[in-house]
N, C-alpha and C positions, 0 to 999 in steps of 0.2 A: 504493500500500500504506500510507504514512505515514498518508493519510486517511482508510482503511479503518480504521486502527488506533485513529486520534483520535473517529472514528464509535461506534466498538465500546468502546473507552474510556467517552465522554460518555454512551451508552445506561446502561453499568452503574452509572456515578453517579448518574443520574437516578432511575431503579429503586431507589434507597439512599435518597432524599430522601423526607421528611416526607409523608404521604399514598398514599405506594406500595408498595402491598403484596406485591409479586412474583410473585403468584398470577396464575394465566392469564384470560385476559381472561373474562366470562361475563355471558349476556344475561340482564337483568333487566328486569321489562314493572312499569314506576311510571304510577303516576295522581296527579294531581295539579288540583287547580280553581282557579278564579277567582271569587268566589262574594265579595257585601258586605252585613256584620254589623251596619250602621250603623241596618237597621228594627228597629219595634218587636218585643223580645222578642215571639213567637209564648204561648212557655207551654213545658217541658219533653218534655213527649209531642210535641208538634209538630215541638219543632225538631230532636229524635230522631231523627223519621219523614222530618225533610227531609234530615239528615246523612246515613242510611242511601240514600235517592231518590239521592243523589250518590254515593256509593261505586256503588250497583246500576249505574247509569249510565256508570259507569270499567270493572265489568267486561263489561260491556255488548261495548265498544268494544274493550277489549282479546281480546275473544272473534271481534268481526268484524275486527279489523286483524292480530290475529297465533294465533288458535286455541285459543287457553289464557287461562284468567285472571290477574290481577294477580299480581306477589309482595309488592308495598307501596303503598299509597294514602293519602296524604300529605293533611290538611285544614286549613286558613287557620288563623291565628293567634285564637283566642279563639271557637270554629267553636260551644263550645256556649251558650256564655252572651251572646257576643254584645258589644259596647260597652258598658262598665260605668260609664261616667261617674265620680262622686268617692265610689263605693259599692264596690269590688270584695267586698269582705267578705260584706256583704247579699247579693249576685247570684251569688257561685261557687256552686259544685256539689261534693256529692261525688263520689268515684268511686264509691263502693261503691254499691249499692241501682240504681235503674234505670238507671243513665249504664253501670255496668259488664254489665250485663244487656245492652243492644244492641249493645255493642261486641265484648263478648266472645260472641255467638251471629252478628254479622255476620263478626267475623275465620274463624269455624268453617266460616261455609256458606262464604266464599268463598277460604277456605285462602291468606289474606292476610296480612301485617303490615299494621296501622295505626299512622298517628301521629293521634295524637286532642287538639289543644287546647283549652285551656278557661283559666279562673280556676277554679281547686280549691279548695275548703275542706280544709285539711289538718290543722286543730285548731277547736275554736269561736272564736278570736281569731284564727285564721291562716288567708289565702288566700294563692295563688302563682300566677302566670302559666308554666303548666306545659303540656305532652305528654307523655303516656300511648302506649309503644309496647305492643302487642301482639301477638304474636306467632300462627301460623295457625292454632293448638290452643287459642285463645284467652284463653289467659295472660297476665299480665303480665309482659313483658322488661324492663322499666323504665321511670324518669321523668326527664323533664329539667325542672326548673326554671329560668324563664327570670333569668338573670346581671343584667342589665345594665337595669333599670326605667329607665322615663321619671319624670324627678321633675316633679310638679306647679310649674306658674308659681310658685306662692306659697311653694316649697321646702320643705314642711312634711309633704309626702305621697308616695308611690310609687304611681301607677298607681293612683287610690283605696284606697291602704290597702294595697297588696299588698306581700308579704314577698318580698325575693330570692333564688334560692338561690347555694348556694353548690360545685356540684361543676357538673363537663365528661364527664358520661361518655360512653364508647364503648359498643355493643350488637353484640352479635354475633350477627346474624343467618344463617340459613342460606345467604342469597346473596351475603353480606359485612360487612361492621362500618361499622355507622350512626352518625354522631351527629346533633345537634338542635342549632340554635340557633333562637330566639324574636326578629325585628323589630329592635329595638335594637341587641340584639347583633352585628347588622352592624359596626356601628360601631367595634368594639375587638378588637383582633389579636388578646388572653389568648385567648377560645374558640375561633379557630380554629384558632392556631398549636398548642395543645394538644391539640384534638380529631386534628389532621394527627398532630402527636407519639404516640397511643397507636394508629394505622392506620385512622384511618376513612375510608374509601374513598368515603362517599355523605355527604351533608351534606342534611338535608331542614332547610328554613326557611320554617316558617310565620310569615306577617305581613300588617300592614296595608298596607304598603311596595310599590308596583310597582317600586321604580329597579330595575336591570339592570347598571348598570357597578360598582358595589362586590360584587355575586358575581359577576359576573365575574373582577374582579383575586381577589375571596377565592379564586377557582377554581383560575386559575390559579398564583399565589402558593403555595397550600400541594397542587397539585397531586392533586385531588380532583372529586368530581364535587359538584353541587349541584343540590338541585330547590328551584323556591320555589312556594307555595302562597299565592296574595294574595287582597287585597277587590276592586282592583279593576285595569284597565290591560292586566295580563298574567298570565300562569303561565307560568312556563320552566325549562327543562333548559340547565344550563351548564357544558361538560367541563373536561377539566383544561388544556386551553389559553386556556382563558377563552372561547373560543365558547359561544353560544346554539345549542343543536344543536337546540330543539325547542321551541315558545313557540304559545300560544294567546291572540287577540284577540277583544274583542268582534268580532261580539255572538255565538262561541260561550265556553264558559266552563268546559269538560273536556278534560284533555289527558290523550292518556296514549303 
């Protein structure tokens, strides 16, 4: 009985810590790729039409593996513009005009959330290395701006130019509460331990990054789930114990 009681004890602390949101448990069908942004820019229409080929292909799969489509499809870190070299400015995108036209008519047909990265043009002097969530009515639910830039060798520049932002938010999706972190941001406790602090249950991270053992510990550390969306190596699903419950290797390169 004593250890019936220290079991049932330890379960309800657990359930109290950062990341756990007490709600019952609920299946949620993610997509996620493995896909590298290192060739030549395409052109805008192109790499549109190739972003969308990758989402159709996620519900594809989730249509033959479990009967229904996605509820989130998750895309690589900088998925529309691609390696910006010491120009991010020149190269972002905005959202608005046709970036938001395929996103927002792709979330509708396939009654999805997206996370959609890019470098964004956010002012005529400002870019950001950012994700665009949209929600399955094809709105926008929010943006995360990536925290944590890579500063150029020469320490004069962020990510060619790019501006960092400065918020952690949570999204509250119909299947649960999302946050975002961007490649880097691996690196530094602040986004997750705070993303864990306001309940987000699912952690999507797009990047250039295959490593596996730092979302893992972020996993299980703040006791969350994690998907990551890379260039190249893997794509993986990593739960709150820090297991890899679900990973894909070349040479295929859709997980869901």
């Amino acid at each position: 009985m004593k250890r019936r009681a220290f079991l049932t004890g330890a379960a309800s602390l657990l359930a109290q810590e950062p990341g756990s949101s007490g709600r019952p448990p609920r299946k949620v069908i993610i997509g996620t790729v493995m896909q590298p942004f290192w060739v030549e820019h395409p052109g805008l229409e192109k790499r549109l039409d190739e972003l969308t080929g990758i989402v159709d292909r996620m519900r594809a799969e989730s249509q033959r593996k479990y009967g229904r489509g996605l509820d989130l499809a998750v895309l690589p870190e900088a998925a529309i513009t691609g390696e910006t070299g010491n120009d991010s400015l020149s190269r972002s995108v905005p959202w608005k005009g046709a970036v938001a036209e395929v996103f927002t008519r792709l979330s509708r047909e396939q009654r999805c959330y997206l996370v959609v990265p890019s470098y964004f043009r956010d002012a005529p002097d400002r870019c950001s290395n950012g994700a665009v969530l949209v929600d399955r009515k094809g709105g926008v639910a929010g943006v995360y701006r990536k925290v944590h830039l890579v500063v150029a060798t020469d320490g004069k520049t962020m990510e060619g130019g790019a501006t960092p932002g400065n918020e952690l938010p949570v999204f509250a999706c119909d299947f649960g509460k999302l946050g975002i972190q961007i490649c880097y941001d691996m690196e530094f406790d602040r986004g997750w331990r705070e993303l864990a602090q306001k309940g987000a249950e699912l952690i999507a991270w797009p990047t250039q990054s295959p490593q596996t053992a730092q979302p893992a510990f972020r996993a299980m550390q703040q006791r969350c789930f994690i998907v990551s969306s890379t260039w190249r190596d893997n794509a993986s699903v990593f739960e709150p114990t820090g297991k890899i419950i679900a990973q894909v290797k070349p040479p295929g390169n859709i997980l869901v």
